[in-house]
Backbone as CSV, one residue per row, in Angstrom:
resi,resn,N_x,N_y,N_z,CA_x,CA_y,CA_z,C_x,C_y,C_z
1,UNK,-0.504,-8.191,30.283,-0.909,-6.808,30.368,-0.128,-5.998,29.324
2,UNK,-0.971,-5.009,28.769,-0.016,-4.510,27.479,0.259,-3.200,28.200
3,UNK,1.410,-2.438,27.631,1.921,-1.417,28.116,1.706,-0.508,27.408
4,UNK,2.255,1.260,27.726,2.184,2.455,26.930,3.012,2.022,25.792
5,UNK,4.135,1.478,26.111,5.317,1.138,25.122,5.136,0.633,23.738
6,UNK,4.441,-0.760,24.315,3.828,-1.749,23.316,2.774,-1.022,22.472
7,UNK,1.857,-0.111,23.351,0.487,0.638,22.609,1.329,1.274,21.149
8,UNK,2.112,2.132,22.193,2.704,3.337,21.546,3.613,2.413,19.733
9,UNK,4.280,1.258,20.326,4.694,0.616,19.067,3.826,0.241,17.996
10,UNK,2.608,-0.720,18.367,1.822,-0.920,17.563,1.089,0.689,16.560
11,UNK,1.033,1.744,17.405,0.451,2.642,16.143,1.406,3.424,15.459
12,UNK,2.910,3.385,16.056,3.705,3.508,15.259,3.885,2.530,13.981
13,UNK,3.585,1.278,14.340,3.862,-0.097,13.055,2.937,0.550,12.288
14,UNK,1.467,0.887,12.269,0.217,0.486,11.921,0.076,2.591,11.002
15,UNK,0.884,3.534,11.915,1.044,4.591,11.264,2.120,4.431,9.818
16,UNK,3.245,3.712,10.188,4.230,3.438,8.819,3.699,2.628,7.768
17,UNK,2.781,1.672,8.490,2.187,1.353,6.841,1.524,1.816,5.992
18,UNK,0.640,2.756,7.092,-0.230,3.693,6.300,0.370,4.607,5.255
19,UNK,1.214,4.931,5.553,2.223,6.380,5.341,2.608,5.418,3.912
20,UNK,3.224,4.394,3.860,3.873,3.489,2.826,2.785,3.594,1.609
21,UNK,1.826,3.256,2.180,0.840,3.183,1.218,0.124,3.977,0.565
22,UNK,-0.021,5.148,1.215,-0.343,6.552,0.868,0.835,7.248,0.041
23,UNK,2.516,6.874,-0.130,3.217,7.615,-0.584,3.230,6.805,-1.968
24,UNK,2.595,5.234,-1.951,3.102,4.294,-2.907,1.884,4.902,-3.969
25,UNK,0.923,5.148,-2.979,-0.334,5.322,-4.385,0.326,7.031,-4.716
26,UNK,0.778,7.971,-4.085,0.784,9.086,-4.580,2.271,9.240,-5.516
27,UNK,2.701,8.328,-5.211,4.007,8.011,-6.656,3.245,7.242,-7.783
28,UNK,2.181,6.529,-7.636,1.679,6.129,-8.707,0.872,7.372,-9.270
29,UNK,0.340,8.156,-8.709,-0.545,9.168,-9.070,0.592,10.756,-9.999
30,UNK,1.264,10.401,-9.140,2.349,11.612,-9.928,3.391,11.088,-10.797
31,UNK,3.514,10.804,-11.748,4.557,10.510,-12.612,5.576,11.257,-13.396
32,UNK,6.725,11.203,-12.309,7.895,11.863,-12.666,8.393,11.908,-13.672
33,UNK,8.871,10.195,-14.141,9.732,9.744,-14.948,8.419,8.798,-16.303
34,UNK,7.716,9.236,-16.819,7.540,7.984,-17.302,7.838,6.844,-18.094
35,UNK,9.321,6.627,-18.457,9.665,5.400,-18.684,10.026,4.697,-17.664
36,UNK,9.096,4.563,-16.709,9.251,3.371,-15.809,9.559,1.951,-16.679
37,UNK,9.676,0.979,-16.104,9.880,0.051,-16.258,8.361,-1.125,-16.711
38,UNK,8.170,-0.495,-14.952,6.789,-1.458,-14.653,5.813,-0.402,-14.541
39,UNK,4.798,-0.383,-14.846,3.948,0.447,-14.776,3.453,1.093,-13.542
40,UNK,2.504,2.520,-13.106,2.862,2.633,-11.715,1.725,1.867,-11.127
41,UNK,0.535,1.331,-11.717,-0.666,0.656,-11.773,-0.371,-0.718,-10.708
42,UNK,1.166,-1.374,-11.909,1.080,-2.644,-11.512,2.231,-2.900,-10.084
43,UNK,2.608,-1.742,-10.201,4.155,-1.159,-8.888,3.326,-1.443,-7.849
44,UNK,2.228,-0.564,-7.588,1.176,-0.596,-6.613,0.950,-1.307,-6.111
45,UNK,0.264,-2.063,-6.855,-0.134,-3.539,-6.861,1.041,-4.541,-6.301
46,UNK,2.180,-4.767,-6.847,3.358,-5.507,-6.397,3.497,-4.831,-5.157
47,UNK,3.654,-3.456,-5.042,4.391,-3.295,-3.363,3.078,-3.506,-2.463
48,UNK,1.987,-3.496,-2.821,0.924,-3.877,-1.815,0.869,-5.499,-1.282
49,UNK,1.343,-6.421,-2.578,1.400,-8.095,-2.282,2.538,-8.357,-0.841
50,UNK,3.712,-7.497,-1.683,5.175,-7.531,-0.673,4.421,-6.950,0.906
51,UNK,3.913,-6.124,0.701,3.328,-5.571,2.153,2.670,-6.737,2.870
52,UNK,1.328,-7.080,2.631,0.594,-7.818,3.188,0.675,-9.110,2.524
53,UNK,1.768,-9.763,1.831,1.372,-11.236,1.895,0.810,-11.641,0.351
54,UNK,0.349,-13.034,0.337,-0.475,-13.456,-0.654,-1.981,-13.203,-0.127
55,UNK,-2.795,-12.612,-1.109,-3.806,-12.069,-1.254,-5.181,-12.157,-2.512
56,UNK,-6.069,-12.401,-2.245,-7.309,-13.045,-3.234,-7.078,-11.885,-3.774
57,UNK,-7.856,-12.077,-5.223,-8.240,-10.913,-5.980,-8.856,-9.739,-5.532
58,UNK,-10.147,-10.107,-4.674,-10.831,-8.853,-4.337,-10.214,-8.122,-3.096
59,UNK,-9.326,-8.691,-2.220,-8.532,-7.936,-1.320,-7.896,-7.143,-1.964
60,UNK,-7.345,-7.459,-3.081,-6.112,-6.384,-3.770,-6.464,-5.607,-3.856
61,UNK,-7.950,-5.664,-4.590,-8.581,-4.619,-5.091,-9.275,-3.445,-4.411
62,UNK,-9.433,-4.367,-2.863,-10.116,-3.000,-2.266,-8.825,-2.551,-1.310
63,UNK,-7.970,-2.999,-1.508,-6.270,-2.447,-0.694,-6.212,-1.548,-1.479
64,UNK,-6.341,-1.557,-2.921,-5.914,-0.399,-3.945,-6.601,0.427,-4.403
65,UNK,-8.029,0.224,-3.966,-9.491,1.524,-3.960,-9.660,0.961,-5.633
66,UNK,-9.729,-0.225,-6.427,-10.055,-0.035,-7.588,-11.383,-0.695,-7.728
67,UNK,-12.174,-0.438,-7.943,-13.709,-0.903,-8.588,-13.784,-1.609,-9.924
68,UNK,-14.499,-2.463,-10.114,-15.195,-2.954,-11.396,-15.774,-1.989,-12.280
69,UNK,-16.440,-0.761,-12.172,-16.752,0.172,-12.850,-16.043,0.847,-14.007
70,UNK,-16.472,1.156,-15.292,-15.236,1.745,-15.862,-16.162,3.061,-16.555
């Protein structure tokens, strides 16, 4: 039987990733400093792998909203 506790943890887990990911793309979107290192394109991309794991191509891509379109 799952509890308020457990509920309440899981959308806390499931709210912080969101939040992670929303601050990771909006540091890629605003560029403070730009002599980064790594680009903020490919940052994205790396902290999204570290997040969820090893991942096919087209997962990345729709984790990171990017399309084939140019």
């Amino acid at each position: 039987m799952t509890s308020i506790e457990d509920v309440q943890t899981d959308e806390q887990t499931e709210l912080a990733a969101r939040l992670r990911l929303v601050v990771g793309r909006l540091h890629r979107r605003i560029r403070i400093d730009g002599r980064e290192s790594i680009p903020p394109l490919q940052l994205s991309a790396l902290a999204t792998v570290e997040q969820h794991g090893p991942l096919r191509l087209s997962e990345l891509a729709r984790r990171e909203a990017v399309t084939g379109r140019r």
